[in-house]
FIKE-192072 format. One record per residue (C-alpha): x, y negated, z negated. Coordinates in steps of 0.05 Angstrom, whole numbers, plus 5000, padded with zeros to 4 digits. Each point is the difference from the previous one (the first is absolute). Layout:
ATOM east north   up
ATOM    X     Y    Z
...
end
This chain:
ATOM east north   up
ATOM 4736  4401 4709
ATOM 5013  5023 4931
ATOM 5059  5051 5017
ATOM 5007  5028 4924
ATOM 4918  5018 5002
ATOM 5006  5027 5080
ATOM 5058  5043 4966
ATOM 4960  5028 4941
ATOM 4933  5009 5030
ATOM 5040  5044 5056
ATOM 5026  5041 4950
ATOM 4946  5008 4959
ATOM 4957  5028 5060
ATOM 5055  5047 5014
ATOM 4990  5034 4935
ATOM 4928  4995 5001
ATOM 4983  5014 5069
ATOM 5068  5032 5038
ATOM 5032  5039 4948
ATOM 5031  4984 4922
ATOM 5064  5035 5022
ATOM 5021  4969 5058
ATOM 4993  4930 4963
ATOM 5043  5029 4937
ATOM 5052  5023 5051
ATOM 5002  4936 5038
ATOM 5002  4965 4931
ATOM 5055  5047 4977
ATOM 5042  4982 5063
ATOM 5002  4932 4982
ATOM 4938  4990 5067
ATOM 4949  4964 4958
ATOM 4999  4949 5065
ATOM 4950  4997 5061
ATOM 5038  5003 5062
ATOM 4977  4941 5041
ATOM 5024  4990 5068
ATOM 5066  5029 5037
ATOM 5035  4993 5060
ATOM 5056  5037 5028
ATOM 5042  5032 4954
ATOM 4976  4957 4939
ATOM 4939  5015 4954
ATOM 4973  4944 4957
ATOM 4962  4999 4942
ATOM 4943  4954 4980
ATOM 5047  4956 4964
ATOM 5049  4996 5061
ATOM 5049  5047 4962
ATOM 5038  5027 5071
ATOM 5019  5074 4995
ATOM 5033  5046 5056
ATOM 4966  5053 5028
ATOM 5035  5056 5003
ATOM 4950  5058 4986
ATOM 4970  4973 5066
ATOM 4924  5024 4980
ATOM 5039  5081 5002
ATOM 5014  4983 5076
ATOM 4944  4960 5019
ATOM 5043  4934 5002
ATOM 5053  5023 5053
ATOM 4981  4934 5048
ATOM 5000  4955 4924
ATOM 4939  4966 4982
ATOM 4959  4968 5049
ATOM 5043  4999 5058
ATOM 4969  4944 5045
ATOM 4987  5041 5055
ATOM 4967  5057 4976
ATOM 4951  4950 4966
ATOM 4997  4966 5063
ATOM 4973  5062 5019
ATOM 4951  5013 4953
ATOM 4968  4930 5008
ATOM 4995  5008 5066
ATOM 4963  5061 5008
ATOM 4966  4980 4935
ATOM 4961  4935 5035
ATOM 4987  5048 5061
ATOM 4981  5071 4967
ATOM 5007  5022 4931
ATOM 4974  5069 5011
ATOM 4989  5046 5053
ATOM 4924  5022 5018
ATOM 5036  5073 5016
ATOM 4958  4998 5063
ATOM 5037  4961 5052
ATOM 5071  5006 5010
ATOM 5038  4968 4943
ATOM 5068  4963 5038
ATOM 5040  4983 4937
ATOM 5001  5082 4984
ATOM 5017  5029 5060
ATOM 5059  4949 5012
ATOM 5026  5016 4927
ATOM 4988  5078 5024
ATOM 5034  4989 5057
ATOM 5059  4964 4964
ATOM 5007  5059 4953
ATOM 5006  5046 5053
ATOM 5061  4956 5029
ATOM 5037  4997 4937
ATOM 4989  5076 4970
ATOM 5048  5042 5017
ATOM 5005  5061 5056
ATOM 4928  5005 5039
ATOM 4950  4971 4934
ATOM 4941  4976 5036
ATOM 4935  5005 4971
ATOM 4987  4960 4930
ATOM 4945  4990 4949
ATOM 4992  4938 4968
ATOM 4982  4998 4924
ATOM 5002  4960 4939
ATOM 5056  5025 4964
ATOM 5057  5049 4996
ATOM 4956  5061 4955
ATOM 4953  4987 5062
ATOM 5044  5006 5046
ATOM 5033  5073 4963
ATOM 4924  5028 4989
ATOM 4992  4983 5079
ATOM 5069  5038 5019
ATOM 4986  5055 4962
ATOM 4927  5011 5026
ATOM 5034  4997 5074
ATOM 5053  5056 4976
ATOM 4942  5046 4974
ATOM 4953  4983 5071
ATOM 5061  5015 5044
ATOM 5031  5058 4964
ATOM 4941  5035 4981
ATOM 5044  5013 4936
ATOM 4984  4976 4924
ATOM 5067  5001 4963
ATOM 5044  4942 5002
ATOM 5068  4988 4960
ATOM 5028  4946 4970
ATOM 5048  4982 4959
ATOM 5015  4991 4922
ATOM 5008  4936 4982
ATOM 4959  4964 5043
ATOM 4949  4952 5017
ATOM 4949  5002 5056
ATOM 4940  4962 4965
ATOM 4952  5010 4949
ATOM 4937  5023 5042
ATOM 4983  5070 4988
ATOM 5038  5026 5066
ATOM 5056  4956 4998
ATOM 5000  5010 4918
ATOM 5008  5078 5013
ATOM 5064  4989 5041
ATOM 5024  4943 4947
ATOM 5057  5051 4964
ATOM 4995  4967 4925
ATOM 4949  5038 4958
ATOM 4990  4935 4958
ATOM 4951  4982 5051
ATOM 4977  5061 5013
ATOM 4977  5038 4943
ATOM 4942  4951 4973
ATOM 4964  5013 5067
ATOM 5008  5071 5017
ATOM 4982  5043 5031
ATOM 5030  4964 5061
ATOM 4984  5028 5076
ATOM 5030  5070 5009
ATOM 5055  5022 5039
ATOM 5057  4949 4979
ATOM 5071  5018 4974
ATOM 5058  4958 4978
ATOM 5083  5010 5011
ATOM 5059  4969 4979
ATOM 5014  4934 5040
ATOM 5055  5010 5039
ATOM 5005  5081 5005
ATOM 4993  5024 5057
ATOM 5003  5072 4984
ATOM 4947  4990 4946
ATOM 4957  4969 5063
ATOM 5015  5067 5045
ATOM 4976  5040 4944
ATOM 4934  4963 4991
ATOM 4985  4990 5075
ATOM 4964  5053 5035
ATOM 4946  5020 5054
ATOM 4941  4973 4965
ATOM 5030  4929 4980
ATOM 4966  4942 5037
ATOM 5046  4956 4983
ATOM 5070  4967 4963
ATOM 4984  4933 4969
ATOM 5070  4958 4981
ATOM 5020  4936 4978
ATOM 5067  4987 5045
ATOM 5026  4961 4943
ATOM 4965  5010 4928
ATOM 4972  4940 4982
ATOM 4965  5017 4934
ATOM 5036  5055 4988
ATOM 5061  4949 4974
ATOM 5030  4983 5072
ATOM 5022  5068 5019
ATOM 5035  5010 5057
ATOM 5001  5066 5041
ATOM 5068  5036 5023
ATOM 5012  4982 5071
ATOM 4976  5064 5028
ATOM 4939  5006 4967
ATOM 4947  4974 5045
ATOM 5027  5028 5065
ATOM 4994  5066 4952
ATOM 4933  4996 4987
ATOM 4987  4978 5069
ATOM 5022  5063 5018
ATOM 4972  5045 4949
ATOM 4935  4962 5017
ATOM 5011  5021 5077
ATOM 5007  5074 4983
ATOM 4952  5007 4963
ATOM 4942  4962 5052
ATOM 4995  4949 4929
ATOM 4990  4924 5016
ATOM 5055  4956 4970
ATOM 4963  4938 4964
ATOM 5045  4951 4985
ATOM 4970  4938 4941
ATOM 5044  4947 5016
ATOM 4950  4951 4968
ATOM 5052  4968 4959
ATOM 5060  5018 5045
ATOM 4961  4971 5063
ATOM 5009  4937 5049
ATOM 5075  4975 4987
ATOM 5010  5028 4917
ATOM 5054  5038 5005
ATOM 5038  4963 5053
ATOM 4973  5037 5064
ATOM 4931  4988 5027
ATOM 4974  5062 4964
ATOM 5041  5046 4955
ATOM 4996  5064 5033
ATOM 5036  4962 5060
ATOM 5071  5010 4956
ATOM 4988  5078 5002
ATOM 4978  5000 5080
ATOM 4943  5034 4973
ATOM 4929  4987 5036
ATOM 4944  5025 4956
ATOM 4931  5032 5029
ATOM 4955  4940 4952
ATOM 5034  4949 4972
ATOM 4956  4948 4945
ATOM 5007  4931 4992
ATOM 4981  4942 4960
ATOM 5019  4956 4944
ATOM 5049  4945 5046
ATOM 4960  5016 5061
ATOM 4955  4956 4977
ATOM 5046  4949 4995
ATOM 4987  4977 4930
ATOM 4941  4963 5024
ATOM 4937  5067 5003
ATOM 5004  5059 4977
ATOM 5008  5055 5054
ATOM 5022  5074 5011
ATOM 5009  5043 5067
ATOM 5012  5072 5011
ATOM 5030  5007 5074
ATOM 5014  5080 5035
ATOM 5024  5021 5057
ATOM 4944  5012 5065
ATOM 4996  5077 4997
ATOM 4981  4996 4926
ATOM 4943  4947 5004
ATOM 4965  5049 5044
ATOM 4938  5021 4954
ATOM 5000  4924 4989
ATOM 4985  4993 5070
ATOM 4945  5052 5010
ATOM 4965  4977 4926
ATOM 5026  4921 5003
ATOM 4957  4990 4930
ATOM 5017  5052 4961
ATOM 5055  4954 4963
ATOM 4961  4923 4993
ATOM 5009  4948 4952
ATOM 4949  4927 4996
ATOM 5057  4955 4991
ATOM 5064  5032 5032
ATOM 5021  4970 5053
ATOM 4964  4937 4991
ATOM 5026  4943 5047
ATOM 5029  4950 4938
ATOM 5052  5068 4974
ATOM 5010  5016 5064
ATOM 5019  4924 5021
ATOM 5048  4992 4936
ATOM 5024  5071 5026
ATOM 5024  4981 5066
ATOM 5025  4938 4988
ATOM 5045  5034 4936
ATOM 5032  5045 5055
ATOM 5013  4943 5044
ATOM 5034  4958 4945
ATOM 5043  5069 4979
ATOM 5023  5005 5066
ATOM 5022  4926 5019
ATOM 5024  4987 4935
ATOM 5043  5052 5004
ATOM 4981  5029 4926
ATOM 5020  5069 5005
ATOM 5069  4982 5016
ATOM 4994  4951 4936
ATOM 4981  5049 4959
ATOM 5052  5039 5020
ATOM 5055  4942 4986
ATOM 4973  4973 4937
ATOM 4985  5067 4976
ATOM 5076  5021 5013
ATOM 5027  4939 4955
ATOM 4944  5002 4947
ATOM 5018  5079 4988
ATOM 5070  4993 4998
ATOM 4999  4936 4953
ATOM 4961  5046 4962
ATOM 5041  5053 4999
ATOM 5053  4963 4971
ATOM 4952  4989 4946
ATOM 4994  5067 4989
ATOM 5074  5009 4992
ATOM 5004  4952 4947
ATOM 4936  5016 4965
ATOM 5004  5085 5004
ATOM 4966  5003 4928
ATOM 4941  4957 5027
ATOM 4993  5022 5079
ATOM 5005  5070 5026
ATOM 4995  4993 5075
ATOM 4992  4948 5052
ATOM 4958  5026 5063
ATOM 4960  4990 5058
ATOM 5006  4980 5068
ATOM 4984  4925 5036
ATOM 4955  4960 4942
ATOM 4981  5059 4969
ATOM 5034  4997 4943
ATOM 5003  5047 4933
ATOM 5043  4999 4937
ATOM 4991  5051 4961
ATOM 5022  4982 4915
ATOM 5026  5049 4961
ATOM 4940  4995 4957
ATOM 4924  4997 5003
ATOM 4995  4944 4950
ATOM 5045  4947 5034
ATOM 4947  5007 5054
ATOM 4954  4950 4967
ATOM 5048  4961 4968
ATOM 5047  4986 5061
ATOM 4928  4972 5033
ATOM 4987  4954 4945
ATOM 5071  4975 5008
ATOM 4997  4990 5069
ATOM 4926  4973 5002
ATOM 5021  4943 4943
ATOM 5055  4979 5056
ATOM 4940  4991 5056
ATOM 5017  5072 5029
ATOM 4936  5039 5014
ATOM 5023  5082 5007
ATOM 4969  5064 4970
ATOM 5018  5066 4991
ATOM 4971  5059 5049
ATOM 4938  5043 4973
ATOM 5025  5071 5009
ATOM 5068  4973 4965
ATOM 4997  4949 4941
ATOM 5082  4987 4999
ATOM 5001  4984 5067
ATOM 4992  4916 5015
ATOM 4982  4999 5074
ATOM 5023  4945 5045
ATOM 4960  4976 5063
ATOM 4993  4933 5011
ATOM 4980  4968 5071
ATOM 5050  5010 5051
ATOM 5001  4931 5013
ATOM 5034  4982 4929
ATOM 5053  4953 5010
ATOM 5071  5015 4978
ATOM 4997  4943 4942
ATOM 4939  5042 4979
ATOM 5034  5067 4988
ATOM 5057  4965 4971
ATOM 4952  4973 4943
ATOM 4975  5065 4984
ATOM 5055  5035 4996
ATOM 5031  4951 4945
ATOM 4932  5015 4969
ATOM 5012  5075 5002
ATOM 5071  4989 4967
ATOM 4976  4964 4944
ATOM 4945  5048 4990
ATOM 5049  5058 5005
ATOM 5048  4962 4953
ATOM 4940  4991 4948
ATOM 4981  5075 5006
ATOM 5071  5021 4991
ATOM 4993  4962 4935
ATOM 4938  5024 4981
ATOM 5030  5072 5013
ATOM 5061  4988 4946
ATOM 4954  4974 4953
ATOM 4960  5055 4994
end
């Protein structure tokens, strides 16, 4: 295999046939590679070049690459049923239903399998409007719920908004954070509140303590569902199972997705509480999709919550997120010209720079050491951390010298200028 020519032909049909700009900005970053094969923590390129993930596919990788049993998985149901004939009972999605209902929080029952986490937002905020009989919904500033045109009206940054409005009616946005500025926007005709627990986004933003069992309760007074998108906080993230469990905050819909499918299919649930799934029950195909639900996501679904649970990977997170934050933080102390602020909770990890521009140079830095980050969409001079929970200590250590040397260089750069 010619390498150099799999390399260049790759690219060239990105600009011809994906898009010019993504190639430019993958050149530009110093990515003008084909990523080849991976495994665990580790991505390598087509010439064997070994880099460590820790972007982690924006949340997708939580279990690593290819985790053996989850592909186990896969294979399995793969040489007995691919897809489902949505006539006969399909096994592999009501055990992954079932699952979810064990490991969401308060009395979550019902789900809805889909294909990804915008499906899984549009599906959660269909069920709000069904049940309530209400059309407004809030949400807040700042974040991200997808870029479907439901989901995409809740998203709170008007870079992706304005090119497509008008969006679907009825949608507001508040400060993250506020609750006050929540009370005022809530009232007797809103369906529904639609939060991140943590912004992911957004730049890793996370919420005073008291602000989900806040909106919980303005959401209660005002007969108002309380969705909660914990599709990049879900399944072990932020060190607990889910990250609404730090608040003790049960939500009525919760969505799911990117590492529910284990980093093996792509997958996305929305999961309510009984009561709520009632007009579901009556009408059972007013909300369908072809390929949600199908047995091979659903398989790599299951098998990704076993592997969370008897590895133990919340509890991981939580520990390696602890020292990687606070190494970090001393980072911060000695470099205040180059990093703002140090946040986030388990292996969800931001740090904010002091300006926009370090951004892309502190990922080129950290990239030519065989670190793989980025920085959030809603917030270019945040670099967001979240690598699989599984990466060894060694592991973090390595990037972290990366992040000093990149930090040292920008400092440079910074007096220079």
């Amino acid at each position: 295999m010619d390498k150099g020519k799999v390399i260049s032909e790759t690219i060239d049909k990105y600009e011809q046939f994906v898009n010019p700009a993504v190639a430019k900005l993958f050149r530009f970053m110093g990515l003008a590679t084909v990523e080849w094969e991976a495994q665990g923590s580790v991505i390598r390129d087509i010439d064997g070049k070994e880099y460590i993930d820790c972007l982690g596919g924006y949340g997708v990788f939580s279990l690593g690459h290819r985790h053996p049993k989850v592909v186990e998985a896969v294979k399995g149901q793969l040489d007995r049923m691919p897809m489902s004939s949505k006539v006969l009972f399909d096994k592999p999605m009501a055990d992954l239903a079932a699952l979810l209902a064990e490991i969401t929080p308060g009395d979550l029952q019902y789900s809805f399998i889909g294909n990804s986490g915008t499906e899984a937002v549009e599906g959660a905020l269909k069920l709000a409007r069904i049940h309530t009989g209400r059309s407004k919904v809030v949400a807040a500033l700042n974040s991200f719920h997808g870029k479907t045109l439901g989901a995409l009206s809740a998203t709170g940054r008007d870079l992706f908004r304005d090119p497509f409005r008008p969006l679907l009616t009825g949608f507001s946005h508040v400060p993250f954070g506020d609750a006050a500025a929540l009370e005022q926007a809530v009232d007797a005709d809103t369906a529904a509140v639609i939060l991140e627990p943590i912004q992911g986004e957004g730049g890793i933003i996370v919420p005073p303590d008291d602000y989900l069992p806040k909106a919980r309760e303005i959401c209660d007074r005002h007969g108002a569902l309380l969705i909660c998108d914990e599709v990049q906080t879900g399944l072990g993230r932020t060190g607990k199972m889910f990250a609404v469990d730090h608040y003790q905050v049960v939500p009525d819909i919760m969505a799911t997705a990117k590492a529910l499918g284990g980093g093996v299919m792509p997958i996305g649930a929305f999961t309510a509480r009984p009561h709520i799934w009632e007009k579901y029950v009556t009408a059972p195909f007013l909300h369908t999709s072809t390929f949600g639900g199908n047995p091979l996501a659903c398989a790599a679904a299951a098998a990704a919550i076993g592997v969370i649970r008897e590895e133990g990977l919340a509890e991981k997170a939580a520990n390696t997120g602890a020292y990687f934050t606070g190494r970090l933080k001393v980072l911060a102390q000695d470099y205040p010209e180059v990093i703002r602020e140090v946040r986030g909770r388990g292996l969800m990890i931001g740090v904010e720079l002091q300006k926009e521009g370090i951004g892309g140079f502190l990922m080129s830095e950290l990239i030519n050491r065989s670190v793989l980050v980025a920085y959030t969409l809603n917030n270019p001079k945040v670099i967001r951390i979240e690598p699989p929970l599984s990466i060894s200590q060694t592991q973090v250590d390595t990037v972290l010298e990366a992040f000093a040397h990149g930090v040292e260089a920008a400092q440079d750069m910074i007096e220079d200028l």
